[in-house]
C-alpha distance (Angstrom), angle and dihedral (degrees) to the residues before:
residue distance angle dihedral
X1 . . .
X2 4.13 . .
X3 4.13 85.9 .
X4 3.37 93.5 51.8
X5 3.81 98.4 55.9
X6 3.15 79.4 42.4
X7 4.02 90.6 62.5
X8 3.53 92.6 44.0
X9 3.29 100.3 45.5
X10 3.84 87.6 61.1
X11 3.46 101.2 42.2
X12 4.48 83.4 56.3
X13 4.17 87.3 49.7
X14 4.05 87.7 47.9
X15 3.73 90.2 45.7
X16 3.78 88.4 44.5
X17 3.81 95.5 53.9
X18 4.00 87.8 42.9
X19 3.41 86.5 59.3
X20 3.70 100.9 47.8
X21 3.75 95.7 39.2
X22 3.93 86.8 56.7
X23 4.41 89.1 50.2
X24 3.66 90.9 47.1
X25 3.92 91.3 57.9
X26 3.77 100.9 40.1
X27 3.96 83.6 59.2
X28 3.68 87.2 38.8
X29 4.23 84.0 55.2
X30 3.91 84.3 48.4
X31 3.53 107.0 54.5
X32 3.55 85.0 47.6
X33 3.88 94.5 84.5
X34 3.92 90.7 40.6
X35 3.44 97.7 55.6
X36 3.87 91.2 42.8
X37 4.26 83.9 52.6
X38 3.56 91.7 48.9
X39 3.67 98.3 48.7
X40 4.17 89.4 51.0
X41 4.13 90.8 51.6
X42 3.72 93.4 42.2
X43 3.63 84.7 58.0
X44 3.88 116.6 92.6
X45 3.68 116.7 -102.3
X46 3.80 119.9 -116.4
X47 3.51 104.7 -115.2
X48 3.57 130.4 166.2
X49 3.73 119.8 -105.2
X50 4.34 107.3 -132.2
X51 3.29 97.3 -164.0
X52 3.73 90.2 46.5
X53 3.81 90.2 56.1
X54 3.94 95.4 45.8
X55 3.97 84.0 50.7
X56 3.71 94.6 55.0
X57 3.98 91.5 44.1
X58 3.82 87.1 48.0
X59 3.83 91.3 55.3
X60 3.69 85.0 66.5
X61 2.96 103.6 41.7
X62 3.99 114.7 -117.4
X63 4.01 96.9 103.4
X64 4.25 138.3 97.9
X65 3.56 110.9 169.6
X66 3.80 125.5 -132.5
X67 3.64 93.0 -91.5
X68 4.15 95.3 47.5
X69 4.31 88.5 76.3
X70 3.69 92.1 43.8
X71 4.02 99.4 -111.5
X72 3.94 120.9 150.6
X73 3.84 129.2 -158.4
X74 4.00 124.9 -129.7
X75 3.55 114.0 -79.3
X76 4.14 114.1 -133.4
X77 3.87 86.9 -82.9
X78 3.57 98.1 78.1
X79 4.03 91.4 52.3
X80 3.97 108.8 134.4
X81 3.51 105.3 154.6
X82 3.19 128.4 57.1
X83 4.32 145.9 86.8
X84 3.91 122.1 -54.9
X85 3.75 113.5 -135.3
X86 3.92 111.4 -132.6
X87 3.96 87.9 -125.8
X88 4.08 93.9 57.9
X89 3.94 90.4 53.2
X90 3.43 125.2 -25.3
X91 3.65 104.1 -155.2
X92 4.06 94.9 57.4
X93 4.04 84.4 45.0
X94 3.88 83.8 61.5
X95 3.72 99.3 50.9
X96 3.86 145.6 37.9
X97 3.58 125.4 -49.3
X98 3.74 116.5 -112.7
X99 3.89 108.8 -84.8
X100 3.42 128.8 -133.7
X101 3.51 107.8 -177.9
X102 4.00 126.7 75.7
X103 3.73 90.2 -123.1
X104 3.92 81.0 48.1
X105 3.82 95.2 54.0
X106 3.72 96.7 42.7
X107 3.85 91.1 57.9
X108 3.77 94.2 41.6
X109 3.97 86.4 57.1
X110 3.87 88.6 46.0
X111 3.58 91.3 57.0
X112 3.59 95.7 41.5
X113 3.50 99.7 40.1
X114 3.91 102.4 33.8
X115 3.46 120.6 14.5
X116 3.96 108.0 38.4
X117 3.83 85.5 47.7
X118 3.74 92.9 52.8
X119 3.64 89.8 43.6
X120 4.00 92.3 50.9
X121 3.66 94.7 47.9
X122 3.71 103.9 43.8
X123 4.20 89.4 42.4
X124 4.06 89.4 52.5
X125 3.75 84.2 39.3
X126 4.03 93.9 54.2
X127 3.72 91.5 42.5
X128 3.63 99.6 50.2
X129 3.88 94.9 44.2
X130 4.47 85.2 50.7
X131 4.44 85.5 51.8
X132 3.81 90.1 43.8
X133 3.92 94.1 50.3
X134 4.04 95.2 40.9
X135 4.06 83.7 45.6
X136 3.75 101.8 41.0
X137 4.14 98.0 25.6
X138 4.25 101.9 44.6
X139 3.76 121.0 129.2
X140 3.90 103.7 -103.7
X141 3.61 86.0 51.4
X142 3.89 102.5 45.6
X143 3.87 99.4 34.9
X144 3.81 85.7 157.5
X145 3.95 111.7 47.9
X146 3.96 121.1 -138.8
X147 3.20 124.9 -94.4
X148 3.73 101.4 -147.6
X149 3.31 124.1 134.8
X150 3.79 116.1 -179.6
X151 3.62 135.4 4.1
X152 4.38 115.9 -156.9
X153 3.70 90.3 -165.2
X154 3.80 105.3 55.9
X155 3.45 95.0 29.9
X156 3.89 85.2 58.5
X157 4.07 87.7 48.9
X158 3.79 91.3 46.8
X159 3.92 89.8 55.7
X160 4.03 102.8 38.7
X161 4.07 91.1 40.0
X162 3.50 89.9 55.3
X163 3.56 101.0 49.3
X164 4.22 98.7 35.5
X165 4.23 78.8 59.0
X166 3.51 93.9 49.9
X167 3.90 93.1 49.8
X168 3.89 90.4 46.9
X169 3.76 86.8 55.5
X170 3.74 102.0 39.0
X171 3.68 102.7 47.2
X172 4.23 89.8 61.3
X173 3.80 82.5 40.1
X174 3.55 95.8 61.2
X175 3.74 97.0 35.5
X176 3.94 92.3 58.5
X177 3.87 89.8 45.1
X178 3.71 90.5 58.9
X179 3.56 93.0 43.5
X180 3.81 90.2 48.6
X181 3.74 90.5 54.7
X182 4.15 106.2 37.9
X183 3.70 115.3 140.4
X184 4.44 110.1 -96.7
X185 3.46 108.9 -114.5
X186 3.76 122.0 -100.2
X187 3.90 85.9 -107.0
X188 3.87 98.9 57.6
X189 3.20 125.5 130.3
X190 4.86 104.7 -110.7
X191 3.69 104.1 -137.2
X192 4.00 111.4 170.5
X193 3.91 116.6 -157.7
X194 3.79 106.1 -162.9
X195 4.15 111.7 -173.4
X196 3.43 120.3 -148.5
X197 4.10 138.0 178.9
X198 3.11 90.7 -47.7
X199 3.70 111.8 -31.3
X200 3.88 136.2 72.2
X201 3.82 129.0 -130.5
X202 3.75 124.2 -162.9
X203 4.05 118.4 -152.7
X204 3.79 119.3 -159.7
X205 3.78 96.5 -143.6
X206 4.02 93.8 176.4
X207 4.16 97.0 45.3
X208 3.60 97.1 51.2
X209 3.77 110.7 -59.5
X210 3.88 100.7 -88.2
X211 3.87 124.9 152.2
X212 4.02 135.9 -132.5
X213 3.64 112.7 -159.1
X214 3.67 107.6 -150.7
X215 4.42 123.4 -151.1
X216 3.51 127.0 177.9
X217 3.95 106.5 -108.6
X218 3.74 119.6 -122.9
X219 4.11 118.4 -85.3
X220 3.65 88.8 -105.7
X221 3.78 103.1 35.7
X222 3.97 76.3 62.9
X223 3.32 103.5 50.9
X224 4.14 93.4 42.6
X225 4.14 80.3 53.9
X226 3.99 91.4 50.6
X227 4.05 87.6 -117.5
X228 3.32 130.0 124.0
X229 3.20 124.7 -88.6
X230 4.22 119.9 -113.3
X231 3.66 81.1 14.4
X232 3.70 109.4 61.1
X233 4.08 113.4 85.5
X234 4.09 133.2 -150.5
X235 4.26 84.3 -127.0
X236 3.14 122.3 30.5
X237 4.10 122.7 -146.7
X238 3.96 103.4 -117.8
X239 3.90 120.5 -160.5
X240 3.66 134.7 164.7
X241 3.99 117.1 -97.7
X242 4.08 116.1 -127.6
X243 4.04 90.8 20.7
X244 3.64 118.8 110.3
X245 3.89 105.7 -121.5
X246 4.12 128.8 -153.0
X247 3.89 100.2 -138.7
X248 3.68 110.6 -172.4
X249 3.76 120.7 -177.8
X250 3.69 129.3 -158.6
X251 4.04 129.5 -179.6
X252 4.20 108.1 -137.4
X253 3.44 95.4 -161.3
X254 4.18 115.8 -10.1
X255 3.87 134.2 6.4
X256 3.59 118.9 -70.9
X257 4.15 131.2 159.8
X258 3.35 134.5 -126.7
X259 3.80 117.5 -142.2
X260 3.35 147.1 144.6
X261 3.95 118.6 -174.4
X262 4.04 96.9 -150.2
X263 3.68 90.5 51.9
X264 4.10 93.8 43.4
X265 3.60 84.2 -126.0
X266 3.53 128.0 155.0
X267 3.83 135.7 145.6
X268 3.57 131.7 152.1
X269 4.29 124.4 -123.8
X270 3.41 107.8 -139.7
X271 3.89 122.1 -177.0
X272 3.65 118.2 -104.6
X273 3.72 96.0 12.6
X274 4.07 134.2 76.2
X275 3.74 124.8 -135.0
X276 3.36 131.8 -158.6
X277 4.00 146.7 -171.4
X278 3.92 135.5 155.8
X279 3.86 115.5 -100.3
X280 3.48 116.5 -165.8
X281 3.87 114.0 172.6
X282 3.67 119.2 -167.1
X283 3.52 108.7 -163.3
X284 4.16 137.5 55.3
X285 4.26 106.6 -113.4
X286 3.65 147.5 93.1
X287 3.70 117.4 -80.5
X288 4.16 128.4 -166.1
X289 3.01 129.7 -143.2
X290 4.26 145.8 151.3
X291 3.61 151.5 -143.2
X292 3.87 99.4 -79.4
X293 4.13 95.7 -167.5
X294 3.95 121.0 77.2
X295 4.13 94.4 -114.7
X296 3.88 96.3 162.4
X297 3.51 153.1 -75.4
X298 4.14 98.5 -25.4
X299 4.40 90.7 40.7
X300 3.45 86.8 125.2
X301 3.75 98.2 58.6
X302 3.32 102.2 63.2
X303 3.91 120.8 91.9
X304 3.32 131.6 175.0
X305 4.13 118.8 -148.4
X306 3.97 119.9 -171.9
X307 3.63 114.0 -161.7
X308 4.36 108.3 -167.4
X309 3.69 108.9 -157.7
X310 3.82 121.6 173.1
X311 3.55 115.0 -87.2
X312 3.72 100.5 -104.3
X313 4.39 85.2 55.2
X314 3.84 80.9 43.4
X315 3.77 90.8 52.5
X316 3.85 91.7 46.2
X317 3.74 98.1 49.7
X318 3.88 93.9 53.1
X319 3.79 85.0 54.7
X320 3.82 91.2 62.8
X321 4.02 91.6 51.0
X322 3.89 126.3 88.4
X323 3.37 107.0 -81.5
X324 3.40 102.2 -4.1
X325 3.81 135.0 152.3
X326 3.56 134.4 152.0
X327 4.19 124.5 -91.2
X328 3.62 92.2 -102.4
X329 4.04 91.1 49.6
X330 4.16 84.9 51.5
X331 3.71 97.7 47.7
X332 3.62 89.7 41.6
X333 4.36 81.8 51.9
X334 3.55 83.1 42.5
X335 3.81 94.3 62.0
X336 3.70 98.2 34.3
X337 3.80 88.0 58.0
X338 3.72 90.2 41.0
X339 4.15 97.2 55.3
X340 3.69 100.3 68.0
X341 3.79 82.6 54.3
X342 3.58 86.0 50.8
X343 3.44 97.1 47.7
X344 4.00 96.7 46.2
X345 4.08 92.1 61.6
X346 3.90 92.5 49.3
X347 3.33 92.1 50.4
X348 4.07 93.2 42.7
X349 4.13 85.1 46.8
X350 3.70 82.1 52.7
X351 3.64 103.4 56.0
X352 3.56 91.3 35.5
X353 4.03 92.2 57.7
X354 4.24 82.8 48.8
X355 3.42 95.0 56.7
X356 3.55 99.2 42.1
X357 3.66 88.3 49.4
X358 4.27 88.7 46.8
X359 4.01 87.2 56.6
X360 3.65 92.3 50.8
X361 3.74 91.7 53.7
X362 3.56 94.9 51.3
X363 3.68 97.4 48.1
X364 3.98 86.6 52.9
X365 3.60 91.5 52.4
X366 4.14 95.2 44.4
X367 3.70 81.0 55.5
C-alpha cells in the first residue's frame, strides 16, 4: 500500500513539473516579441543631420544659412500653441487649445455651443430618468407590475427628439467638414510636408523647391532654448501669417499624420499619394504639433513646430535657404524660361505661313 502512494505520488510531482516546465516556456515564447520590440526602440533613430546637409550643399556652392541674410527665429515668448500641463491650470489642461484658425474657431464654438450642451443635458437627462424608475418602479412599491403596453405620446417624443438633435448636430457638422476641405486658392502659397522614419521635411514648391529636414532637439537643448521638450525641432517650418497656404503631405516610406491641435489641423501622409488642404493661420507664433499616425517604434519622437511670420519675414527667411527666392522671383524665372519657348513657335508659325504662302505662288505661276 506504502509503495503505491509512493507511485502515485511521483507520477503527481512528474505531472506537476510537466506542467510548469510547459508555463515557463509559453512565457518564455512571449517575452520573445517584447524583448525583440525593446531592442528596435532602444535603438537610435535615423535622423538626418541639418547641419550636415547645409555643409554638403555649401561644399558646392549653392547654400547661405539662416543666419547669412540676417533673419532671427521667435524666442519662447511668442509660443501659442502647444499642451497645458494639469499642474499650470487644470481646467485649460482638460479642454481645447486656443484656436487660431477660422476653421479652428468655428469648431471650438461647435463644441462649446452644441455638442457639450447636448451631451450635458441628455447625460443628466438619462441619469435622472434611471433614479426616478429605481425610486418610483422598485419591488415593495410595485408588488403588482403594469400592464401597459404602449404609449402614442412618448413613443412620438422618443422618435422626433431624437431626430430634431441629430439635425441640430449634423447641419454644423457638415458645414465645418466642407469648410475643412474647400479647394486653396490658385494664389496659395504650395508647401509639401513629406514624413519620414521618424522625421518630417517641408519642401517650398513655389520659392524654388528647397527642403528643411526637421529632428526633434534633445530634452536639454529644449529646455536651454525655453521650448518644450519632445516638441521643440532643429528647423522649424516657416509660413506666412494671413496667406492662405496649399499644404500637401506625402508619406516616403509608411503612413504618418500631419497635425497640429492649435491650428485644427490634421491630415494623414500616405505613401504613393499627395494630400492636400488650405491652411490659413491668423496670428504671428510658434505652434506644436506631432506625427498623428502610429509609424513605428520612434512615432513619438517626431514633432512638428510651425513658426507664422509676416510675409515680408517669410520672404526674408526663404532668401537665406538653398535655393531659395521669393514667388514673384520664381514666376518671374518662370517667364524668363518660358519666352524663348514663346519665341521659337512664333517664329516656327512664321516660316510655316512663308512657305505655305511660297507653294501657293508657284502653283499660280505653273498654271
Amino acid at each position: 500500500m506504502g509503495s503505491i502512494d509512493a507511485m502515485n505520488f511521483g507520477d503527481l510531482v512528474r505531472k506537476k513539473l510537466q506542467t510548469l516546465t510547459l508555463v515557463a516556456a509559453a512565457f518564455g515564447l512571449a517575452a520573445v516579441p517584447a524583448m525583440a520590440s525593446a531592442q528596435e526602440i532602444s535603438e537610435p533613430a535615423t535622423t538626418v543631420n541639418a547641419s550636415e546637409v547645409q555643409a554638403e550643399s555649401v561644399a558646392d556652392g549653392d547654400v547661405v544659412l539662416d543666419g547669412a541674410g540676417g533673419f532671427e527665429h521667435f524666442g519662447p515668448d511668442m509660443i501659442k500653441g502647444q499642451p497645458t500641463a494639469f499642474e499650470d491650470d487644470p481646467m485649460a489642461s482638460l479642454t481645447f487649445q486656443d484656436q487660431y484658425t477660422s476653421d479652428g474657431d468655428y469648431a471650438l464654438w461647435m463644441h462649446d455651443a452644441i455638442l457639450l450642451p447636448v451631451t450635458v443635458v441628455i447625460s443628466l437627462f438619462v441619469l435622472a430618468l434611471l433614479l426616478w424608475v429605481v425610486a418610483k418602479y422598485r419591488r415593495k412599491k410595485n408588488p403588482v407590475p403594469s400592464k401597459t403596453s404602449h404609449n402614442t405620446l412618448i413613443e412620438v417624443i422618443w422618435t422626433v427628439v431624437p431626430v430634431i438633435i441629430l439635425v441640430v448636430i449634423a447641419v454644423p457638422s457638415i458645414t465645418l467638414l466642407a469648410r475643412q476641405y474647400k479647394s486653396p486658392p490658385e494664389d496659395a502659397i504650395t508647401i509639401k510636408a513629406n514624413g519620414y522614419q521618424w522625421y518630417w521635411g517641408y519642401e517650398y514648391l513655389d520659392n524654388g523647391g528647397f527642403e528643411v529636414i526637421s529632428n526633434m532637439l534633445d530634452e536639454s537643448d529644449a529646455l536651454d532654448a525655453g521650448e518644450p521638450h519632445q516638441l521643440a525641432v532643429d528647423n522649424r517650418m516657416v509660413v506666412p501669417v494671413g496667406v492662405p497656404i496649399r499644404l500637401q503631405t506625402f508619406g516616403a516610406d509608411v503612413i504618418h499624420s500631419f497635425g497640429v491641435p492649435s491650428l485644427w489641423f490634421k491630415l494623414d501622409a500616405v505613401p504613393g499619394r499627395i494630400n492636400e488642404r488650405v491652411l490659413t493661420i491668423e496670428e504671428e507664433g510658434i505652434y506644436y504639433g506631432q506625427c498623428m499616425e502610429l509609424c513605428g517604434a520612434r512615432h513619438g519622437y517626431m514633432p512638428i513646430t510651425i513658426e507664422a511670420r509676416s510675409l515680408d519675414d517669410y520672404n526674408a527667411w526663404v532668401q537665406t535657404q538653398p535655393g531659395g527666392m521669393t514667388r514673384e522671383q520664381a514666376l518671374a524665372d518662370e517667364a524668363a524660361a518660358a519666352a524663348p519657348e514663346a519665341d521659337t513657335e512664333v517664329a516656327e508659325e512664321e516660316d510655316a505661313g512663308e512657305a505655305e504662302v511660297a507653294e501657293e505662288n508657284a502653283s499660280a505661276a505653273a498654271v
